[in-house]
N, C-alpha and C positions, 0 to 999 in steps of 0.2 A: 432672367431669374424668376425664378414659380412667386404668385401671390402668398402674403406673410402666411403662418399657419398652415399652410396647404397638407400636412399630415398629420395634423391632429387626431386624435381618437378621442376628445374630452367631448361628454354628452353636450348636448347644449342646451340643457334644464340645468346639468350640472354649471357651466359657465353661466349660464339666465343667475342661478344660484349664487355666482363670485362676482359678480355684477352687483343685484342685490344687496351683500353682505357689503360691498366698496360704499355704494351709494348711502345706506344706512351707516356707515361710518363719517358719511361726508356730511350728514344731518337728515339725510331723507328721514319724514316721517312714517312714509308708508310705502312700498311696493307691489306693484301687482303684473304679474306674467300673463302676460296675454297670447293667446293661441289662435291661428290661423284655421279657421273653418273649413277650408280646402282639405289642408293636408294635417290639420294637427300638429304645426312646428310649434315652437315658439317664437312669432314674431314679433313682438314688442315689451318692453319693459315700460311701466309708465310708474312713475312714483312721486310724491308731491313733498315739496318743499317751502319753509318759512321764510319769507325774505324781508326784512322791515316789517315784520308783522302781520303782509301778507302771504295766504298760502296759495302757492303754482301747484298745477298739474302739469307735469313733464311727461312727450311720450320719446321713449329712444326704442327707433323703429330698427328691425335688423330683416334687409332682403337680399334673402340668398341667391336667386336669379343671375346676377349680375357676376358673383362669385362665380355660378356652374358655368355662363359665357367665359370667361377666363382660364377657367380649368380646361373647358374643353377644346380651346384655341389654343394653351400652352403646349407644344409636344414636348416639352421639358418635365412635364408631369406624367409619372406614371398614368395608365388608364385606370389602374385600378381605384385611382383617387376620384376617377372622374363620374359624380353621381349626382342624386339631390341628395342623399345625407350627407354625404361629404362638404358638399356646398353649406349646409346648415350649419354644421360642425365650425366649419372655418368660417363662414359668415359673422359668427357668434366670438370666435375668439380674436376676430378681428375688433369688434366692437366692445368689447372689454378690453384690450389693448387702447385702445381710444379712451376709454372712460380711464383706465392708470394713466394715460399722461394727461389726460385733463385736469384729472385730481390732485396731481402733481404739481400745476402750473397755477393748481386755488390753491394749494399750499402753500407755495411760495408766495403767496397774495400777488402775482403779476396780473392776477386778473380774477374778477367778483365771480361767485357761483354761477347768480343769474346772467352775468356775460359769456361763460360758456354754453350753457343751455337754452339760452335765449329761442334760435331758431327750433324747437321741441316744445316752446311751453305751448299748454294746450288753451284755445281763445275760447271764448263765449260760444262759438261756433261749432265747438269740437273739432277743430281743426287746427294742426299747429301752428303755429304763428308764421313757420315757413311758408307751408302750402298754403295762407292769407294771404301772402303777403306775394308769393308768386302770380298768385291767382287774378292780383293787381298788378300784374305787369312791375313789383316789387316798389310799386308805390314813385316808379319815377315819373316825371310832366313829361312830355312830348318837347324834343327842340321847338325852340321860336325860331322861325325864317325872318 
């Protein structure tokens, strides 16, 4: 079965856009689209949020790379689909699919804002709390022998 989205035609400033509009609905106070140097995508969404009074910077990174690996292994996918905009396009509506069921699930209170977004908030370091926290080996001790 082809990766979700894989025929999309929705821009992906557009989708950056529905992203956006979700997150400022979910409380974000501010948004900002960040664009790749390289190629001019949009690769990251980062928008800061109030939690207890404190305010996060969240960054929600979208790479497309890994999508165009996919498309162009699938031969269930047309080739015409198989490109870097295409990869962009569906990159993007893949991760707005992700942020609707995350929103979903802070709806339901099953679980707190900042526990979804956790691994994106952005540290002291500028870097997200993931890639901290990978960086340490994710913070586990070495077994004891």
């Amino acid at each position: 079965m082809p990766i979700l989205k894989y025929t999309t035609k929705i821009d992906p400033d557009k989708t950056a856009g529905e992203i956006a509009k979700l997150l400022s609905m979910a409380g974000a106070k501010a948004v900002l689209t960040e664009y790749n140097d390289e190629d001019n995508y949009v690769s990251a969404l980062s928008f800061k949020l109030v939690v207890n009074g404190q305010e996060l910077g969240i960054k929600l990174p979208c790479d497309w790379k890994p999508v165009l690996n996919i498309l162009e292994e699938d031969r269930k996918v047309p080739r015409s689909f198989v490109n870097r905009e295409q990869a962009v396009r569906v990159a993007w509506r893949i991760v707005l699919a992700w942020v609707e069921a995350q929103l979903a699930i802070i709806q339901t209170k099953m679980v707190k804002t900042e526990k979804v977004f956790m691994p994106y908030i952005i540290t002291k370091s500028g870097k997200t709390l993931f890639e901290q926290v990978s960086e340490n080996k994710f913070l586990l001790d070495k077994p004891k022998n």
